[in-house]
N, C-alpha and C positions, 0 to 999 in steps of 0.2 A: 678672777685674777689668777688664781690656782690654775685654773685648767687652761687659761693662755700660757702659763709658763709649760706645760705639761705639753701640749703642744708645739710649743717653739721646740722644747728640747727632743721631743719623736721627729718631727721635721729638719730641724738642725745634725744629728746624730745619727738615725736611721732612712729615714725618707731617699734622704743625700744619697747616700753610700749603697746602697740597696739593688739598684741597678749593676752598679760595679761588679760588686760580689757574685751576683748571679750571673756573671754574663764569666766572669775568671772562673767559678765553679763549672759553669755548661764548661768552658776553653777547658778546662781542666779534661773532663769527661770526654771529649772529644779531640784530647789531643791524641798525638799518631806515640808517640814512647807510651801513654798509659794500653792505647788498644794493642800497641805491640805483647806487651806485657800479660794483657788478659785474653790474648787467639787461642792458646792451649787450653785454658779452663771454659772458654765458649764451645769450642770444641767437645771436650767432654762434658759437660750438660745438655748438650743438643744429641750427644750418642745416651746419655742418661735419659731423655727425654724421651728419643726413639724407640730404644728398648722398653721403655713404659708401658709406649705409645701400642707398640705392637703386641706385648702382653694381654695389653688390654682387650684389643682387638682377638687371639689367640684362645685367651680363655673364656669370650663371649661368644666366640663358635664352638667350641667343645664344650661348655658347658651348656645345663638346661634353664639356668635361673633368667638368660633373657627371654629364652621362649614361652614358659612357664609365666614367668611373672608379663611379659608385655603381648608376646603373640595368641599365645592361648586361651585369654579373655575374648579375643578378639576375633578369633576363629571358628571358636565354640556360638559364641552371638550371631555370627554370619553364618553359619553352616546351619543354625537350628537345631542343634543336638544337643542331648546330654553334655553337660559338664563333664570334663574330665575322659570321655571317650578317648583323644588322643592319647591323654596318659597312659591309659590300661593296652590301649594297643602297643606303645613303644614296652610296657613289663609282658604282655604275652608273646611280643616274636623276640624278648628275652627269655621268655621261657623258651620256644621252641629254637633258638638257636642251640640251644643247651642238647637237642634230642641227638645229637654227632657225635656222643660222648659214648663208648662202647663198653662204660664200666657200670656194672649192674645194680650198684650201689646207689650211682649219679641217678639210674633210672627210676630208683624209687623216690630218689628227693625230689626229679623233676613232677612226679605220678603226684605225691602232695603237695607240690607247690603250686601244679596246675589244679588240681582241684579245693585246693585253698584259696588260688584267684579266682575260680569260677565262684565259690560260695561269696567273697566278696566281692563280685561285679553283681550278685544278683541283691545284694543286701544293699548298695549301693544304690542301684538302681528306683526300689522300691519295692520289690520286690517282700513277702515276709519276713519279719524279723524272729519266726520262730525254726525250729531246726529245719534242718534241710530237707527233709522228706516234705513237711510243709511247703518249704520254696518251689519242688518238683510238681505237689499238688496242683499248683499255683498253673505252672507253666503243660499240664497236659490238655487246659481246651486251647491255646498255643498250634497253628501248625507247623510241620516240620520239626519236631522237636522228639527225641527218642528219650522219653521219659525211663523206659525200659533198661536203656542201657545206662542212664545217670544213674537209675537206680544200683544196677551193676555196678558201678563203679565207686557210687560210696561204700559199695561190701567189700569190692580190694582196699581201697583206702582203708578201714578200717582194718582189715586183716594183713595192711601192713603196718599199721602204727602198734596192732597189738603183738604183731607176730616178725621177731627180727630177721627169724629164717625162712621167709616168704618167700618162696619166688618170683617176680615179676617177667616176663616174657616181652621182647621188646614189641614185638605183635600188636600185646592189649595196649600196654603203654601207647604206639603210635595212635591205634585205633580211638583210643582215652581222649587224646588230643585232636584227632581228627574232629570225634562227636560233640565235642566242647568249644570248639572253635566253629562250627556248622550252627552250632546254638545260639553263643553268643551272639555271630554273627545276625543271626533270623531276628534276635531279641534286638539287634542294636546295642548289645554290649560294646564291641568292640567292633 
């Protein structure tokens, strides 16, 4: 008995009227004075939107997080290579963009920074995890590989981290990254 009255009064009240309402609220939303009224603020959310849009777009090309995070799994699986191979190539022809710099200071940052990325490409790799002379060991039955001159050149590196008035020569410097980039390369570094 309850829930007939309950009922008439949803049907009677609401039911009825329910059509009505929604079809005056649509008419509302679609009439021509409210759309007049909201063409400037459609306008500027659709330019809010675009600007977004293109941001978006913007900083997924300049940046490395899509490549990195989406391309580079996927490159590395298909090509067959080391992990991370692209990576170290894109920081070493950062380093050697760096070699255009004719301030001899620049030359000795680059001098250890390239040989601070060869020591970790080869630690990376798999190479020994004990000092470098060991990793060198490692790589002389290696062909193509100038163990002679890495040798040499962790002695400048050393004799510049100990010694501030070192000279560096842009010579050895080129020559430093020639020999290191001829290796990497052999090794599949980079």
């Amino acid at each position: 008995m309850m829930e007939d009255k309950f009922v008439e009064f949803v049907e009677k009240n609401f039911l009825n009227r329910q059509p009505e309402d929604i079809k005056k609220f649509i008419d509302f939303l679609l009439s021509k004075e409210l759309q007049e009224k909201l063409f400037w603020i459609k306008i500027l959310f659709i330019t809010i939107s675009l600007i977004f849009l293109f941001a978006i777009f913007y900083y997924l090309k300049n940046s490395s997080y899509f490549t990195e995070r989406y391309l580079e799994p996927w490159q590395d699986a298909l090509n067959y290579k080391d992990f991370g191979i692209s990576k170290r190539k894109k920081q070493w022809e950062k380093i050697k963009k760096r070699l255009k710099s004719e301030n001899k200071y620049e030359w000795k940052i680059i001098f250890i920074d390239a040989h601070k990325f060869f020591e970790k490409a080869l630690s990376e790799s798999g190479y020994s995890q004990g000092s470098y002379y060991d990793k060198i060991k490692e790589l002389e039955a290696e062909e193509n590989i100038q163990t002679d001159k890495l040798i040499e050149f962790k002695k400048i590196f050393d004799d510049i981290i100990h010694d501030p008035d070192y000279e560096l020569k842009k010579e050895t410097l080129l020559e430093m990254i020639e020999v290191l980039e001829k290796t990497m390369v052999n090794l599949g570094l980079i």
